[in-house]
C-alpha positions in Angstrom: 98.7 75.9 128.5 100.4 77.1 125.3 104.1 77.2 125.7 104.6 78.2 122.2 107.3 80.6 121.5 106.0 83.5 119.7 108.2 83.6 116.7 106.7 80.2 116.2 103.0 81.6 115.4 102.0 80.9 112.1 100.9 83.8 109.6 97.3 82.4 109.3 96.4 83.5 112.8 97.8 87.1 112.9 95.0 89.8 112.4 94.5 91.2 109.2 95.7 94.6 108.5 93.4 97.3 108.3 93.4 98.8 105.4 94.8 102.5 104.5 92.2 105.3 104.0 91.9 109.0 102.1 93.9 110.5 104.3 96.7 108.2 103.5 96.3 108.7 100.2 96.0 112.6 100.5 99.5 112.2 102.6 101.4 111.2 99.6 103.9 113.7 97.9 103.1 112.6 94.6 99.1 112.9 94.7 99.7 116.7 96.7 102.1 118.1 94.0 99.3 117.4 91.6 96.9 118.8 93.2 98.5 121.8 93.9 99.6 122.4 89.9 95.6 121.8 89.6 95.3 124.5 92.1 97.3 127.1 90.8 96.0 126.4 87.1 92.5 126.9 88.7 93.8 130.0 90.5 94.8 131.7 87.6 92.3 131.0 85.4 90.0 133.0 88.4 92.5 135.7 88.5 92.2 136.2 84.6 88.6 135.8 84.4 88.2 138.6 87.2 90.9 141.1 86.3 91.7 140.9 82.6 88.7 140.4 80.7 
């Protein structure tokens, strides 16, 4: 029987951690502000292709 405390368990045997996906990186304030200046670049390059010329 292990009577180990658990603040006594070494780091080798604690699970890995999963690592973080898209929807993370989608989640970040940084990555969305740029996507949404993309966006509104886009947006108004439509709006001047289909109304102004």
């Amino acid at each position: 029987m292990d009577t180990t405390p658990n603040s006594a368990i070494e780091l080798d045997e604690l699970p890995p951690s999963e690592p973080k996906g898209c929807l993370y990186a989608l989640s970040q304030p940084p990555l969305m502000l740029f996507l949404a200046v993309i966006a509104v670049l886009l947006g108004a390059a439509g709006v001047h292709d289909l109304l102004l010329l």
